[in-house]
C-alpha positions in Angstrom: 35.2 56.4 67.4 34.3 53.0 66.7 37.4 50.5 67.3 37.9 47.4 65.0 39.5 44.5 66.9 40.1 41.1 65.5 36.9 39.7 66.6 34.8 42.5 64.6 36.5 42.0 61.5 35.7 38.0 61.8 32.0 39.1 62.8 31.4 41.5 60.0 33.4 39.0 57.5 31.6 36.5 58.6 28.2 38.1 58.4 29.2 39.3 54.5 29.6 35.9 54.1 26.4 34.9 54.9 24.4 37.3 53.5 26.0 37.1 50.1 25.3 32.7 50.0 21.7 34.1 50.9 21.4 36.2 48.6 22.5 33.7 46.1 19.8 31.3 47.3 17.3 34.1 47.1 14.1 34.5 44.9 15.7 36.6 41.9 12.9 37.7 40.1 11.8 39.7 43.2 13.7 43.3 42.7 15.0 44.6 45.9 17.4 48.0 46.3 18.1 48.9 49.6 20.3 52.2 50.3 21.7 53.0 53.9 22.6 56.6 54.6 23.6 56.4 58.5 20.8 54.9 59.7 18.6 55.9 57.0 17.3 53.1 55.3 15.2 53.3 52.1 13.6 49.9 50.6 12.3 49.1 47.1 10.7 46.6 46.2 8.9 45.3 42.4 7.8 42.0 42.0 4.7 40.0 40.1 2.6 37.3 40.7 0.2 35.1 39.2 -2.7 36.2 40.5 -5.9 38.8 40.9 -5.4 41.9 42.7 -7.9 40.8 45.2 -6.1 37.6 46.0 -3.0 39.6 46.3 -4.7 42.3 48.4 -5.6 39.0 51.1 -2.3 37.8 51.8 -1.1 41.5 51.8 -3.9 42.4 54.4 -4.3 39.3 56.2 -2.3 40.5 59.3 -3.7 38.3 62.0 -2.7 35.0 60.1 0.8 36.9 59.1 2.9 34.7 61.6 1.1 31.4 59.7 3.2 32.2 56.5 5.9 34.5 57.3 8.7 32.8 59.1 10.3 35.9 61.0 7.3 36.9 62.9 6.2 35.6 65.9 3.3 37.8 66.8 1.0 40.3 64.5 -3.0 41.7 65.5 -5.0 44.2 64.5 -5.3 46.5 67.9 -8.2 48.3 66.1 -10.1 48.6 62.9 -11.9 51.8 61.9 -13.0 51.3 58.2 -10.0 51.2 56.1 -7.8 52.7 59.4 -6.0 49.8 61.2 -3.7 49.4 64.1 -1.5 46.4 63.9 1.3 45.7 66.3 4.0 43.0 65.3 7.0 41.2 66.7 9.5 39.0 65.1 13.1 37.8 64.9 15.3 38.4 62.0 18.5 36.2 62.1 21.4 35.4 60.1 23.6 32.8 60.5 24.2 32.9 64.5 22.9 36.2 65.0 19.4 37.0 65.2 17.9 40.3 65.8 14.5 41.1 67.5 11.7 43.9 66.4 8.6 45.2 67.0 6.4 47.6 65.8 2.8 49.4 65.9 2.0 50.7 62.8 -1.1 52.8 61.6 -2.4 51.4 58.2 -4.7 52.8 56.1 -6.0 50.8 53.1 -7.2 51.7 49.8 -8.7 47.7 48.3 -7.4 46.9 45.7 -5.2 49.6 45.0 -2.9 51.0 47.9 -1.5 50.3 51.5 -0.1 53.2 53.6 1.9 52.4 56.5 3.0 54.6 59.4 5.6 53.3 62.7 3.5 54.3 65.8 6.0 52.6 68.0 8.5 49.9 68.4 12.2 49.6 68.1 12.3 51.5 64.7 12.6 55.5 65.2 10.8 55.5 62.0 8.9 54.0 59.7 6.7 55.0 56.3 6.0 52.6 53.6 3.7 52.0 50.4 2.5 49.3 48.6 1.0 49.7 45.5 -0.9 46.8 43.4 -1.7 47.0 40.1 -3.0 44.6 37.3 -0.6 44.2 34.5 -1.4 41.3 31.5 -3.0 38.7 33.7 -0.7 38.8 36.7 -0.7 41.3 39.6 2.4 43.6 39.9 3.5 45.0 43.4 5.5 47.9 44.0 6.8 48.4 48.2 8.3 51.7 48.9 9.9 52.1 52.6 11.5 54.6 54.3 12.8 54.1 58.1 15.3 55.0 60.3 16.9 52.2 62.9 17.7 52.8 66.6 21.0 51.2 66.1 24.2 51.3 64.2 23.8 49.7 60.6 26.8 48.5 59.0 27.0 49.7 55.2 27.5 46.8 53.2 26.3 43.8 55.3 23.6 45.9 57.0 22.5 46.7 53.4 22.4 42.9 51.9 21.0 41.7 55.3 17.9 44.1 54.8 17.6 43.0 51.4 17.8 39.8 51.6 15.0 39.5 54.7 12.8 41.6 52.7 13.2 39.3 49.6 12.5 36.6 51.9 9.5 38.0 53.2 8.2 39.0 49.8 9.0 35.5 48.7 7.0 34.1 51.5 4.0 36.5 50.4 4.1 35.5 47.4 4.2 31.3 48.2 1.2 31.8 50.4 -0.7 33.7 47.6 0.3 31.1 45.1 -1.0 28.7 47.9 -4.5 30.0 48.8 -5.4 30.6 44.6 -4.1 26.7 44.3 -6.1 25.7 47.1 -9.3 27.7 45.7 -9.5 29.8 48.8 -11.5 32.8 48.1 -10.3 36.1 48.5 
């Protein structure tokens, strides 16, 4: 049975803390809804962009250069390519406030252009890990839909654990989203 001592009531407070100020800074028009059942933890995610479908589908699929425009990775390659089957492995550091947590992964990803991403963990610090992303054209813009389902290797503490995931996914998505805006400003081609 899990004890609470002064100093993990100040943690957890303080942690709240942050992750609601972030959350207030946060990109609102990008939907997140996280639930945590133990250590369950289901992710969706809606937003829209400005953009094609293809120049979405770059950013999205553009894992080597990931670490360039995402701030909480520090490593991500493609381990192997067979047509639209890839192996990527990635490493990062999520942190908030003081506390800053390390991942990895290896993840089997098989892509359907323009349309569809499927992502499976392979390894890492997750025990699991199954997402989707789905892009679809809707009145000029591009809409995205990311589905997740994973379960952690460690404790997950329901209501900061829950805002913490959603806000480093919004942040992530944000970041996605920047660098798409970027590359279609820029005149990059897809």
């Amino acid at each position: 049975m899990l004890r609470w001592t002064l100093p993990h009531l100040l943690m957890v407070g303080m942690l709240w803390l942050m992750a609601v100020a972030t959350s207030a800074a946060g990109e609102t028009d990008i939907d997140v809804v996280v639930q945590v059942e133990g250590s369950a933890v289901r992710v969706d995610v809606n937003w829209v962009v400005a953009a094609t479908p293809a120049e979405v589908w770059a950013v999205l699929t553009d894992f080597a250069h990931m670490p360039d425009f995402i701030s909480n990775l520090t490593s991500s390659q493609v381990l192997s390519r067979e047509g639209n089957l890839l192996t990527v492995a990635q490493k990062g550091k999520a942190s908030v406030g003081p506390l800053s947590f390390d991942f990895d992964s290896v993840r089997e990803i098989q892509l359907t252009p323009f349309d569809l991403i499927r992502t499976r963990q392979r390894g890492g610090n997750l025990k699991k890990f199954e997402g989707t992303t789905q892009i679809s054209s809707d009145a000029g813009q591009t809409r995205i839909h990311h589905h997740s389902d994973a379960v952690s290797s460690v404790w997950i503490p329901p209501l900061v654990g829950r805002q913490f995931i959603a806000n480093e996914t919004r942040e992530q998505f944000a970041e996605m989203r920047q660098e798409i805006i970027r590359r279609k400003q820029s005149g990059e081609k897809p």
